[in-house]
C-alpha positions as CSV (number, residue, x, y, z in Angstrom):
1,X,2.7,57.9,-6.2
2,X,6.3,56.4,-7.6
3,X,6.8,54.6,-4.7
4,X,3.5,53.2,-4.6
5,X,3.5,52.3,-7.8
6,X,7.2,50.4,-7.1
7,X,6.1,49.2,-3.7
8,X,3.2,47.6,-6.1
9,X,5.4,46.3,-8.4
10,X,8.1,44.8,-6.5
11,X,4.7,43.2,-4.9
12,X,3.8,41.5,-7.8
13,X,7.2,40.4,-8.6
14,X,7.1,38.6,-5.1
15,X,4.2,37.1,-5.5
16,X,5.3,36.0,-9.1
17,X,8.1,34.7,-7.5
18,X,6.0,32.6,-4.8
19,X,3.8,31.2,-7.8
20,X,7.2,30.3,-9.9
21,X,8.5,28.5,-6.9
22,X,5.2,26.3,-5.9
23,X,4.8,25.5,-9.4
24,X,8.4,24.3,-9.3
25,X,7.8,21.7,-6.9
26,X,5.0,20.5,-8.3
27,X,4.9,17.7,-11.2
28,X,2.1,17.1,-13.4
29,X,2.4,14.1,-15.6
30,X,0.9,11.5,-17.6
31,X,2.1,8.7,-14.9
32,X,3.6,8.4,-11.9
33,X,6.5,5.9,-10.8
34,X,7.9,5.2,-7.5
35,X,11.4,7.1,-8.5
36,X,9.4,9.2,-11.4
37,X,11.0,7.1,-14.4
38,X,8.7,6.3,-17.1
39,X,9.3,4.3,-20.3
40,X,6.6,5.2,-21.8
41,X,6.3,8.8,-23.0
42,X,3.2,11.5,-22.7
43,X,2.3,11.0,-26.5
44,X,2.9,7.3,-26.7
45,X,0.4,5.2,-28.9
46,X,0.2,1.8,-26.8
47,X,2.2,-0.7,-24.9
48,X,5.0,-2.2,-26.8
49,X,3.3,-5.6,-26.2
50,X,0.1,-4.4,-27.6
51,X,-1.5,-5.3,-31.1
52,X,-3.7,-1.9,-31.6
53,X,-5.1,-3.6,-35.3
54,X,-5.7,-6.7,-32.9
55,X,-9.6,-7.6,-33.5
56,X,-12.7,-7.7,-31.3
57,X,-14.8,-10.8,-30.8
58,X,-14.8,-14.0,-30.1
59,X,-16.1,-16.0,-27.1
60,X,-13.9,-17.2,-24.5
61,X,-14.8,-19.8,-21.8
62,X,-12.1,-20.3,-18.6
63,X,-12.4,-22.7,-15.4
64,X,-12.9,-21.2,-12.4
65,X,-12.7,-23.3,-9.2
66,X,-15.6,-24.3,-6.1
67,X,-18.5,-21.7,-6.7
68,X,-19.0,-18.0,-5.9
69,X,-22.4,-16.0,-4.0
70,X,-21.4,-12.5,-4.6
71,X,-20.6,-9.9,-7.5
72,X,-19.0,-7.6,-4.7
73,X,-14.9,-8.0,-4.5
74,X,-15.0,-5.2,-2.4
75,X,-16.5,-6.4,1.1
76,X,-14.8,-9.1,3.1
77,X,-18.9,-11.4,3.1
78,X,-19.5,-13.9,0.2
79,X,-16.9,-15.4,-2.2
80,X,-17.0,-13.1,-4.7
81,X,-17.2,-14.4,-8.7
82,X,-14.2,-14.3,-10.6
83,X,-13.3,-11.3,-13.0
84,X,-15.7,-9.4,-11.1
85,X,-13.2,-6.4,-11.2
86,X,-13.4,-6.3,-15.0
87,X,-16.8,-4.4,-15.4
88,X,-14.3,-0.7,-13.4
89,X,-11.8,1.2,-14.6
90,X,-8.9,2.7,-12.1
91,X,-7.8,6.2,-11.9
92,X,-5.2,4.9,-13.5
93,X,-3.4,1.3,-14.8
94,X,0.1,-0.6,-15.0
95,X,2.4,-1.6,-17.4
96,X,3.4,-5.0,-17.8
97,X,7.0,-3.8,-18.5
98,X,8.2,-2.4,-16.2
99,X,8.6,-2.7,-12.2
100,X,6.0,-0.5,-11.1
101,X,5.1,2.3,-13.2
102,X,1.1,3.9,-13.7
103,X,-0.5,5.7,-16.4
104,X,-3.6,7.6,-16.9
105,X,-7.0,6.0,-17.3
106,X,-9.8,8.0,-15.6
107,X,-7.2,10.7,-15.4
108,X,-5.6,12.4,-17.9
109,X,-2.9,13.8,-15.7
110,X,-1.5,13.6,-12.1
111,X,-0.2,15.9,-9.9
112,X,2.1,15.8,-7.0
113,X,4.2,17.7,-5.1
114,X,7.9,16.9,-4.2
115,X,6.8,15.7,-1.0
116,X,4.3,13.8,-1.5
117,X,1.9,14.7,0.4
118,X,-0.7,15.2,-1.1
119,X,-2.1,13.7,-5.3
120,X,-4.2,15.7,-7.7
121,X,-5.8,13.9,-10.1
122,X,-7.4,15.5,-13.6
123,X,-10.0,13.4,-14.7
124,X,-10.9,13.0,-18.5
125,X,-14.5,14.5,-19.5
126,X,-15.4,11.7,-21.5
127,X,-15.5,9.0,-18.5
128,X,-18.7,7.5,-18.3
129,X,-20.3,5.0,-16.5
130,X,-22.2,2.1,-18.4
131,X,-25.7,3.8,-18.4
132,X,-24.3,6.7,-20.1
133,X,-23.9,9.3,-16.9
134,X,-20.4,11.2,-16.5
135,X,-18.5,9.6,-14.3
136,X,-17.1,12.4,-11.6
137,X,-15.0,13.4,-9.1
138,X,-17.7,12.7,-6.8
139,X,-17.8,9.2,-7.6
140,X,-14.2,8.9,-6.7
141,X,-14.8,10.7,-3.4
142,X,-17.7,8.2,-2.9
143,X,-15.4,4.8,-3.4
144,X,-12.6,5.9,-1.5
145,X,-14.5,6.6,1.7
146,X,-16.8,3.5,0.9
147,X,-13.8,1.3,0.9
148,X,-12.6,2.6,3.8
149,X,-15.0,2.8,6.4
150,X,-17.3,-0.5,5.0
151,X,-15.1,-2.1,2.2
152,X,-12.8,-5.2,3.4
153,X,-10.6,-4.6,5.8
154,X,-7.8,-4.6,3.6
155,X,-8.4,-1.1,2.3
156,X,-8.7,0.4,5.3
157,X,-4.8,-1.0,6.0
158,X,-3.5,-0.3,2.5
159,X,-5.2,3.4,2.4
160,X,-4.1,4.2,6.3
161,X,-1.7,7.0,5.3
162,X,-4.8,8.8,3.0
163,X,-6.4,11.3,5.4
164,X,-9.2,12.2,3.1
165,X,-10.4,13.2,-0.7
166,X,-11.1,16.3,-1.6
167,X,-13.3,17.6,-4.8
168,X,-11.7,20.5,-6.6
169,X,-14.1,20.6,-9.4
170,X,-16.7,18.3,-11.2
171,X,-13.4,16.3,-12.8
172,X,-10.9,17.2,-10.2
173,X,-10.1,15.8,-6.9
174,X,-7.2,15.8,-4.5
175,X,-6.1,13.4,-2.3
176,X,-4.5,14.7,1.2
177,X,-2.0,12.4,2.8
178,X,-1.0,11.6,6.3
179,X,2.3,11.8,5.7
180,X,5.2,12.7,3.5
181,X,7.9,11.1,1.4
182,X,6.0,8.3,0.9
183,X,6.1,7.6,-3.4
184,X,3.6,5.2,-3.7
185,X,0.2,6.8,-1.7
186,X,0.0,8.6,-5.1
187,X,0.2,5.4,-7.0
188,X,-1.8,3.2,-4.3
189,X,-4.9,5.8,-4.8
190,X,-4.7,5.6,-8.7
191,X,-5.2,1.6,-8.7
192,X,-8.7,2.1,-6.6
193,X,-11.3,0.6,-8.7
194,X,-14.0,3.8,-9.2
195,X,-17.7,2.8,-7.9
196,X,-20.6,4.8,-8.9
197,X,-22.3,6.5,-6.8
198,X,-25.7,7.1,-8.0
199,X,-26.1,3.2,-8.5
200,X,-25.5,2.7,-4.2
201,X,-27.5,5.4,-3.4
202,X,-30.2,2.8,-4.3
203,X,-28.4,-0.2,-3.5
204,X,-26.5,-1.5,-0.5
205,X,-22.7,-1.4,-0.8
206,X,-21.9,-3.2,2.1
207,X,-24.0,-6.5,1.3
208,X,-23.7,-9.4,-0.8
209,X,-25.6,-9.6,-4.3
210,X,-26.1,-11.4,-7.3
211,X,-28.0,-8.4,-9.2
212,X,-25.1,-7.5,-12.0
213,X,-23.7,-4.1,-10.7
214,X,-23.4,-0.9,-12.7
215,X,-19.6,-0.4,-14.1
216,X,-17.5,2.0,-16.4
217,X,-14.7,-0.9,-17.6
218,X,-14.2,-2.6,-20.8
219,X,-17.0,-5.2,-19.9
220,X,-20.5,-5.3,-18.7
221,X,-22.2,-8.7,-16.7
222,X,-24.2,-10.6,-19.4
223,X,-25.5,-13.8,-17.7
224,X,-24.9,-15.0,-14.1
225,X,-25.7,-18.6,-13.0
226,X,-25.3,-18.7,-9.3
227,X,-22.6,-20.7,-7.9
228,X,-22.0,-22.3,-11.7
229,X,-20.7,-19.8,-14.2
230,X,-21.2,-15.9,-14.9
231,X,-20.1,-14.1,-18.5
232,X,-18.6,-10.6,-19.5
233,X,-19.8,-8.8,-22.4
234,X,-17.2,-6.7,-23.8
235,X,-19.1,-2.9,-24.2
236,X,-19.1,-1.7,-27.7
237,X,-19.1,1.9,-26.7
238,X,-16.7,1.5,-24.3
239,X,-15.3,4.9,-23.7
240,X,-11.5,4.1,-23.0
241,X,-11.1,2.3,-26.1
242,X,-9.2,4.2,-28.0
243,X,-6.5,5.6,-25.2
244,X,-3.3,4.3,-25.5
245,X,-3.4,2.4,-22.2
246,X,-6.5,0.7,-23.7
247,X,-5.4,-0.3,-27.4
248,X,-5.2,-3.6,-28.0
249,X,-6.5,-5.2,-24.8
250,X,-9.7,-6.3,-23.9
251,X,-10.5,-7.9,-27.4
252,X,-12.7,-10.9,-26.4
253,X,-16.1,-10.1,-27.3
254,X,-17.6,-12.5,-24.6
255,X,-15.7,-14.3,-21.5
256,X,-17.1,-16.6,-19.1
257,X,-15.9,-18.4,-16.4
258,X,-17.6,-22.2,-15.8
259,X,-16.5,-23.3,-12.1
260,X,-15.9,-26.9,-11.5
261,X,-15.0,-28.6,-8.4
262,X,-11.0,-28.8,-9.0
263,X,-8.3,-28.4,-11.1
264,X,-8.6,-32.1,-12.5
265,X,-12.6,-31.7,-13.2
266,X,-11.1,-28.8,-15.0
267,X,-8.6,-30.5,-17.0
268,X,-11.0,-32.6,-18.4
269,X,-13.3,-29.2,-19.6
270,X,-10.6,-28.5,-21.2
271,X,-10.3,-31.8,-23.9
272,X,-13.6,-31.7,-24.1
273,X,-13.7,-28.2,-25.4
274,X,-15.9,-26.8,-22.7
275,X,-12.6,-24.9,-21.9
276,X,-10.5,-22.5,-24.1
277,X,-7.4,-21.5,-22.3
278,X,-5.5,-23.5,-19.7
279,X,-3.3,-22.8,-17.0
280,X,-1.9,-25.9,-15.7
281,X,0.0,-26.3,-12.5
282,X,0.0,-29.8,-11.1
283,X,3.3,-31.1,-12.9
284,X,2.0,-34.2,-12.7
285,X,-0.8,-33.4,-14.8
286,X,1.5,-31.5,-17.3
287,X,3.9,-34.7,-17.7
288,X,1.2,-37.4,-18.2
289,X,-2.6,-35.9,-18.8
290,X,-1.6,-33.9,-22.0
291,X,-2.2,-36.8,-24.7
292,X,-5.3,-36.3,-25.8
293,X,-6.4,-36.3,-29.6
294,X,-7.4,-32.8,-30.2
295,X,-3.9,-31.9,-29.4
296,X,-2.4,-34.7,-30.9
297,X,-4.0,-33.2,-34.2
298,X,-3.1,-29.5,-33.3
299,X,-6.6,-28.4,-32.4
300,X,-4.7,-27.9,-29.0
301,X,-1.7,-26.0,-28.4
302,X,0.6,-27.0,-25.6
303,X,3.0,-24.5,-24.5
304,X,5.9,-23.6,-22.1
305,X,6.0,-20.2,-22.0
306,X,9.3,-18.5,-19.8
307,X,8.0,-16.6,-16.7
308,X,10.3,-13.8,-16.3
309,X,8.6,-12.3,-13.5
310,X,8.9,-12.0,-9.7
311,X,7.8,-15.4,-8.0
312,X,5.5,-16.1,-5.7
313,X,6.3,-17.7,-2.1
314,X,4.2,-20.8,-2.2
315,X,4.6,-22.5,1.4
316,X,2.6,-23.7,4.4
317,X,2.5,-21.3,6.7
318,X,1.3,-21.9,10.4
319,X,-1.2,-19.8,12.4
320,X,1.2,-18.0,15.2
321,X,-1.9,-16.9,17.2
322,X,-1.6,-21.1,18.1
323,X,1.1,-21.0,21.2
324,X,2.5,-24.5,19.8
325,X,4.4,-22.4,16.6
326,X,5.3,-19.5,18.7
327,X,8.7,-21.1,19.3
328,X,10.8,-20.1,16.5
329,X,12.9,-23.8,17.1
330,X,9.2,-25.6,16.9
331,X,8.6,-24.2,13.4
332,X,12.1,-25.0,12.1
333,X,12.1,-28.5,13.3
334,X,8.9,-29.0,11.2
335,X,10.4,-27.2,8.3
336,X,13.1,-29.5,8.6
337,X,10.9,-32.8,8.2
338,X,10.2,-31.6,4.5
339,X,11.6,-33.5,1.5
340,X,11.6,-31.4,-0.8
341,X,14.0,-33.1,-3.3
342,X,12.5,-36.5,-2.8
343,X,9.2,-34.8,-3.5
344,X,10.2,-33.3,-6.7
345,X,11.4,-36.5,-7.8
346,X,8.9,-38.8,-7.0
347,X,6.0,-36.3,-7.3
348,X,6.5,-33.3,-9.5
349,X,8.8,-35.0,-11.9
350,X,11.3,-32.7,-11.0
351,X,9.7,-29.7,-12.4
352,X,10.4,-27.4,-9.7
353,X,13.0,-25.1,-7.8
354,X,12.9,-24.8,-4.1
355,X,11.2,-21.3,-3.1
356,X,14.8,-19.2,-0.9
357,X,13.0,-16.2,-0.9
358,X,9.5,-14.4,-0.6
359,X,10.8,-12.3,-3.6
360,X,11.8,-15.2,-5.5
361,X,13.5,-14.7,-9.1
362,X,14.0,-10.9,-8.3
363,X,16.8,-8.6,-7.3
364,X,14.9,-8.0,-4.2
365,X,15.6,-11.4,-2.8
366,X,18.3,-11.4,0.3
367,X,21.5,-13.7,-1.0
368,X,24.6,-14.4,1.3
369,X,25.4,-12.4,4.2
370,X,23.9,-8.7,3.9
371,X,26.2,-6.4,2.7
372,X,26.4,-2.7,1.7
373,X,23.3,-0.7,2.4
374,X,20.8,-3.9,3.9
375,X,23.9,-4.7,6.3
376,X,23.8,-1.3,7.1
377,X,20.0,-1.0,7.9
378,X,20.3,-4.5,10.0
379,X,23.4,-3.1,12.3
380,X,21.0,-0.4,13.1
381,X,18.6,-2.9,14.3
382,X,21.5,-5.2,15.8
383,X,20.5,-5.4,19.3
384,X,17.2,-6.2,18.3
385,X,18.7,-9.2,16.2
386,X,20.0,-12.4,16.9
387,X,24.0,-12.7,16.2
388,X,23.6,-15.3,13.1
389,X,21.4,-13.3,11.0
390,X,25.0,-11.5,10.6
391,X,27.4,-14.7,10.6
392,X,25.2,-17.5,8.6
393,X,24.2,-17.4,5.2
394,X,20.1,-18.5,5.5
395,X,19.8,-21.8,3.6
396,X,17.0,-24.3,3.9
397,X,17.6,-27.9,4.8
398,X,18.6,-30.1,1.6
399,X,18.7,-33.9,1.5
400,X,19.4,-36.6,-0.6
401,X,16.3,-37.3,-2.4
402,X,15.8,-41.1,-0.8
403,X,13.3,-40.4,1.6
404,X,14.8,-41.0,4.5
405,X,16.6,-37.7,5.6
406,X,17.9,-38.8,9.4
407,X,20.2,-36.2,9.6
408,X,17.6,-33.3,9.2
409,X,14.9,-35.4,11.9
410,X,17.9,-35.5,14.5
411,X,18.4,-31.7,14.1
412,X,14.9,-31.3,14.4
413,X,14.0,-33.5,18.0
414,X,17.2,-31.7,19.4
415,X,15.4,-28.3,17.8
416,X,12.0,-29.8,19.9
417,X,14.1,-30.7,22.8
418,X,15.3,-27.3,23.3
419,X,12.1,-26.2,23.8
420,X,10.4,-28.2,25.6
421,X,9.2,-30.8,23.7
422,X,9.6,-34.4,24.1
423,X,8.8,-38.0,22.4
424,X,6.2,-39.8,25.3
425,X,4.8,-43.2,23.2
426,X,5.2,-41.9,20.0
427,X,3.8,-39.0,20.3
428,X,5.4,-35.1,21.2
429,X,4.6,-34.2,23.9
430,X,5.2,-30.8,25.9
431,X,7.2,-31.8,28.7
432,X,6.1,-29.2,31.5
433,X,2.3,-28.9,30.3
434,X,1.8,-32.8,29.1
435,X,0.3,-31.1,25.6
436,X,0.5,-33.5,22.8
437,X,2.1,-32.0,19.3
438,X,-1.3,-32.2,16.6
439,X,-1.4,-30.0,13.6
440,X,-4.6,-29.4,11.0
441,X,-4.0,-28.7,8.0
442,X,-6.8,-27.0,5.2
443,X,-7.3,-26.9,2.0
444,X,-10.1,-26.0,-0.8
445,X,-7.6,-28.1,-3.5
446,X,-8.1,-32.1,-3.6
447,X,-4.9,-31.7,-5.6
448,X,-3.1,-30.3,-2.8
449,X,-3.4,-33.1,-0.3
450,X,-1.3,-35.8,-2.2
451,X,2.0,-33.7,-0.7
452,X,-0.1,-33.1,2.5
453,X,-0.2,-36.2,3.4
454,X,3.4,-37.4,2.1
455,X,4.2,-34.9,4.6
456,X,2.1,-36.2,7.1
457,X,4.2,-39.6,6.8
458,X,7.0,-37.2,7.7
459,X,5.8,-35.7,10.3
460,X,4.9,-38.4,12.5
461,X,8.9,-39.2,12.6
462,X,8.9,-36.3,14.7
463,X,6.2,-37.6,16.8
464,X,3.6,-35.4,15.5
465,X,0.4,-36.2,14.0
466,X,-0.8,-33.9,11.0
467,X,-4.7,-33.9,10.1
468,X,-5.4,-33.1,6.9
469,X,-8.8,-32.0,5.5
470,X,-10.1,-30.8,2.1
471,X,-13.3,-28.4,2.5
472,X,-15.1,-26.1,0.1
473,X,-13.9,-23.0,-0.8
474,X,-17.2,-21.0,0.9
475,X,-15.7,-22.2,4.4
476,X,-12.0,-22.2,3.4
477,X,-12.6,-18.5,3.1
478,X,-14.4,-17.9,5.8
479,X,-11.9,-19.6,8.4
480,X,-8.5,-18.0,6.9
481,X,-10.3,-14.3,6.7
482,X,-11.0,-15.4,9.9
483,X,-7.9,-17.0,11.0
484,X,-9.7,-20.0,12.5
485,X,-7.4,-22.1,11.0
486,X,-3.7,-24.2,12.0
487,X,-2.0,-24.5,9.4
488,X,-3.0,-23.8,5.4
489,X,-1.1,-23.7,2.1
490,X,-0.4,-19.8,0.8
491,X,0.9,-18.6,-2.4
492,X,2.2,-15.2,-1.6
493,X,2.4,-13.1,-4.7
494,X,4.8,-9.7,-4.5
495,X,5.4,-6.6,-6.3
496,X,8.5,-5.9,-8.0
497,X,7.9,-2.6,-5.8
498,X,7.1,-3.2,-2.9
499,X,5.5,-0.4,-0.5
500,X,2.2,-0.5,1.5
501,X,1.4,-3.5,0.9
502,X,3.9,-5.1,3.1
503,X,2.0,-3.8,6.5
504,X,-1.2,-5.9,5.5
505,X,1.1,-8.4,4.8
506,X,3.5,-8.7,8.2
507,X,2.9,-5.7,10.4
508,X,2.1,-6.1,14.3
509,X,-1.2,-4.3,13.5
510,X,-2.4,-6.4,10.3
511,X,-2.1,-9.6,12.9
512,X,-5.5,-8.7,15.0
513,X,-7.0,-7.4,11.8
514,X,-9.7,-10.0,10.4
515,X,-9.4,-9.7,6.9
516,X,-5.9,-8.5,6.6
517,X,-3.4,-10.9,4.6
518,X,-1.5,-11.0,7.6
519,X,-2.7,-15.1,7.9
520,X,0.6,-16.3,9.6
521,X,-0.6,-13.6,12.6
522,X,3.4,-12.4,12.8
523,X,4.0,-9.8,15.4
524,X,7.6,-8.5,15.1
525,X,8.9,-5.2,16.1
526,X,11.8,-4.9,14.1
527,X,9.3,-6.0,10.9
528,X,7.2,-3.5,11.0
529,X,10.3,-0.9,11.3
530,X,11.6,-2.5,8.0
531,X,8.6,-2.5,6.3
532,X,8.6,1.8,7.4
533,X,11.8,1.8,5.6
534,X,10.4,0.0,3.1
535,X,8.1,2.6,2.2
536,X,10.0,5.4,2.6
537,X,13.2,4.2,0.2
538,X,13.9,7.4,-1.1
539,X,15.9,5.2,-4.3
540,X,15.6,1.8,-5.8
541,X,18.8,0.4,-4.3
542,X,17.5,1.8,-0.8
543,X,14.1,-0.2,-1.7
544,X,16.0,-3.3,-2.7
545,X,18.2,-3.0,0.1
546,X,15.5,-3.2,3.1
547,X,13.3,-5.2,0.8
548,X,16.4,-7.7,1.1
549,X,16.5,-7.2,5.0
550,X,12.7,-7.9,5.7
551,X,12.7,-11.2,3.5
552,X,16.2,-12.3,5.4
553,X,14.2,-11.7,8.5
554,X,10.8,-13.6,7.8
555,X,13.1,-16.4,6.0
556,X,15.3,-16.6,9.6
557,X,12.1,-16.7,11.3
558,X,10.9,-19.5,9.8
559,X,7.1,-18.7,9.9
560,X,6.7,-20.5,6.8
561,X,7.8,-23.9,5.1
562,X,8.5,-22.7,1.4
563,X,7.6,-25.6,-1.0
564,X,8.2,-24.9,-5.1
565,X,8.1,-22.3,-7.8
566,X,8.2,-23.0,-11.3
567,X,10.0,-20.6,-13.9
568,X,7.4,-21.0,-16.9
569,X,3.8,-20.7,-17.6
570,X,2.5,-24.1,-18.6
571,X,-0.4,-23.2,-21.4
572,X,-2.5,-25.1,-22.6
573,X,-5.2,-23.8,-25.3
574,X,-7.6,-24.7,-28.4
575,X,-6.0,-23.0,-31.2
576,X,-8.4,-20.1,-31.5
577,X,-6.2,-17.6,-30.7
578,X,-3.5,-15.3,-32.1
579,X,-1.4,-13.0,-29.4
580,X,1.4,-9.7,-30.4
581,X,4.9,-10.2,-31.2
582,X,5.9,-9.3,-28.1
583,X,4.9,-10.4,-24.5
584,X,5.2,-8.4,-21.3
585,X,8.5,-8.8,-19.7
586,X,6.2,-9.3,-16.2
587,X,3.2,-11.0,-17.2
588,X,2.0,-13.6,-19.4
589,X,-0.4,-11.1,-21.1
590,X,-3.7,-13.1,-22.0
591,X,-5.4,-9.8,-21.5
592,X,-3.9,-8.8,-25.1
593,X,-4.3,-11.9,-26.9
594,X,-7.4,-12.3,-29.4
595,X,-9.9,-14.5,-31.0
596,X,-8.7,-15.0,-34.4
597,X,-11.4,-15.5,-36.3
598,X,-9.3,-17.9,-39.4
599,X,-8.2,-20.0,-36.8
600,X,-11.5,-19.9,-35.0
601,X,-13.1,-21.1,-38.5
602,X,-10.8,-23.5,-38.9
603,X,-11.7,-25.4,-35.8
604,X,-15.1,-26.2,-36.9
605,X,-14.1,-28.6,-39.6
């Protein structure tokens, strides 16, 4: 009976032991962080840059550009209307402070083991949707196999790696992944935007609608005009109002968004009064249309703000799926007929940097020769790479600013020589097939075209002649989703932490994909290897290191002509508004500004 009893015992103690050592390797958290820092601690009250006294109210009205036929963001049919994304709330939500952090918002707390492979998430109880019913683990179930098998095609590329949701309880669910190591799956799953699904079991998620959908966020649809403006009421009982993630944002009572035809229709909204809040970015505009007597007499407030954040790439980029840019010489040549410096002058007023990198203004940009760990990662790949990756510093062509840059067109017709392409009457022509050079280019922006067709004038130098045509932003959509196009303007916004993302982005698989943001159609082994590393980076210096590789590799490639960044937010506003002490380090953080309501009064007289 002793020995039993011991036997028993000792037992127990194992088992204890087992228990003692899963729960080790499992953390459960408040957030979650691609390296598992967090500035913000479990009992924090709110954001740094957040006002919680800040008050509620107030009607804001914005400009939105060409129209919209859809209040579903989630399907790849329709243009949906913009902030159709406010009226969910995410498992969880980001900080605006730091590179790439997420905190509770559904959930209370997260769970995940130490190799990620797999996510728990603890919902909070008092979730609800706006009609009042709980919202549940089922929900979340619901949205993420939704988005996957009849959501845009994006989703079913960013959520690849998710193998499948699975309900532990009413207000409990775990996610199972494909794989391990991989930081951010955890993160990727707690930005999913949480549909209901009671409301689509009467209603068809995978069609277009303008019947206001049911949401659990901070606002609720109030009024839609089709095609012409649609307004969010903030929800008085919202039920996140009070978490720390939630104080002090979302304080306008009522927003709505009045489309106009461009940015310059837009402009004039805006000293009028039929617009509140500006965001201007023709330079142009910002040098010469800003004298106007409401601001003159401080009724408008004219602002440059510093942008301290991660940069977008702004550039044309050309279709690849076209055999005329498969040529990694053709693109270049055309790169090289770009004035950028003669633009800036005569155009912008020099109010712009040159885009050098597609993480611009970030330590993940590739500098100099690669060194330390991203020299290591590319002598790994060095048979796979041409030689002067290793020996030449990447630099795009420069010229003197007079228009007339002859050095850069010779470079570029011996570039077009090389392969294969030749000046027949004034015109390149392909010397074997007899194919003359001709380039499109599309736009949904009249304000856009000016530096098309400067460029154009350019371009015919070279022989080629450039098309260029402004079309609304239904069809726009519709032939880049669709890749239908030649050549296009992109602005290519990046993470500070970048992960998943990257596959829609440039992977081999993403270029077939309709839908995917792979638009240039690039098809590169050693890519998609880089972008694996990418998402494995076990540290932040191994995730700035191959984040430095992959853009030294799409920069060499030339599949894009980078135009122009600027390093401020140009604001422009009627001086209604009051906003916290402090602004996010990444963001410009309208979200937390307010109506204040002395100021407001003030404007009437």
């Amino acid at each position: 009976m002793i020995k039993k009893i011991a036997k028993s015992a000792a037992a127990i103690l194992c088992l204890s032991a087992i228990t003692m050592i899963s729960q080790a390797e499992v953390t459960s958290s408040h957030g979650i962080s691609v390296f598992g820092d967090l500035k913000y601690t479990a009992d924090f009250k709110h954001f740094d840059y957040a006002n919680p006294n800040a008050p509620k109210g107030g009607t804001v009205h914005l400009s939105a550009l060409g129209g919209f036929d859809s209040l579903n963001p989630f399907i790849l049919k329709g243009v949906s209307a913009s902030g159709a994304g406010s009226i969910y709330d995410s498992l969880t939500t980001g900080s605006d402070d730091e590179p790439f952090s997420e905190y509770g918002l559904i959930a209370e707390t997260i769970e995940v083991p130490d190799d990620k492979s797999w996510a728990i998430f603890n919902m909070r109880k008092q979730a609800l949707w706006h009609d009042g019913k709980p919202l549940t683990a089922e929900d979340v179930a619901w949205t993420f196999n939704a988005l996957k098998t009849k959501g845009h095609p994006f989703y079913r590329s960013y959520y690849s790696s998710v193998e499948k949701a699975e309900i532990l309880g009413p207000h409990k669910i775990k996610f199972h992944f494909s794989e391990t190591g991989n930081a951010e799956l955890p993160m990727i799953i707690g930005q999913m935007e949480i549909l209901p699904r009671h409301y689509y079991q009467e209603h068809d998620f995978d069609k277009t609608t303008l019947e206001p959908p049911l949401g659990s966020g901070p606002y609720r649809i109030k009024e839609v005009d089709a095609g012409r403006s649609i307004s969010y009421e903030l929800v008085e009982n919202y039920w996140a109002k009070d978490l720390p993630v939630r104080k002090g944002s979302n304080n306008f009572g009522v927003i709505q968004y009045d489309y106009y035809r461009d940015l310059t229709v837009a402009l004039e909204a805006l000293k009028a009064g039929d617009v509140d809040f500006r965001q201007e970015y023709i330079s142009r505009n910002w040098k010469t249309a800003y004298d106007f007597p409401a601001l003159r007499r401080g009724k408008v407030i004219k602002e440059d703000l510093l942008d301290g954040s991660i940069q977008p790439m702004q550039a044309f980029m050309f279709n690849l799926r076209k055999a005329k840019y498969a040529d990694r010489r053709v693109r270049e040549a055309i790169g090289l007929a770009f004035d950028f410096e003669w633009l800036n002058k005569n155009l912008f007023f020099d109010a712009y940097k040159r885009n050098s990198s597609f993480f611009q203004n970030s330590e993940l940009a590739s500098r100099g020769l690669p060194a330390d760990g991203e020299l290591a990662l590319l002598n790994e790949l060095r048979d796979q790479l041409p030689d002067e990756i290793f020996t030449k510093e990447f630099k795009l062509p420069t010229t003197d600013g007079r228009g007339n840059p002859r050095a850069n067109y010779r470079k570029a017709l011996g570039l077009l020589k090389q392969a294969g392409w030749l000046i027949q009457d004034g015109k390149l022509t392909n010397a074997e097939s007899g194919e003359v050079f001709e380039m499109e280019f599309i736009t949904r922006q009249p304000s856009v075209e000016k530096l098309a067709l400067t460029y154009k004038k350019s371009l015919e130098r070279l022989g080629i002649s450039l098309k260029v045509r402004v079309i609304d932003t239904a069809q726009y959509q519709q032939l880049v989703e669709s890749f239908e196009f030649d050549t296009i303007t992109m602005v290519l916004a990046q993470s500070l932490s970048p992960g998943n993302e990257q596959h829609s982005f440039w992977s081999s698989a993403a270029a077939d994909e309709q839908g995917s943001r792979n638009y240039a159609g690039i098809k590169n082994l050693v890519v998609d290897k880089i972008i694996d590393r990418i998402v494995k980076a076990k540290s932040r210096q191994q995730q700035i290191d191959t984040t430095r590789a992959l853009d030294r590799i799409l920069l060499y490639n030339h599949y894009v002509i980078p135009q122009y960044f600027g390093d401020s937010y140009r604001v422009a506003y009627w001086n209604k508004f009051s906003r916290p002490a402090i602004r996010p380090k990444h963001s410009l953080g309208f979200d937390y500004w307010w109506v204040d309501p002395v100021k407001a009064a003030a404007l009437k007289n």
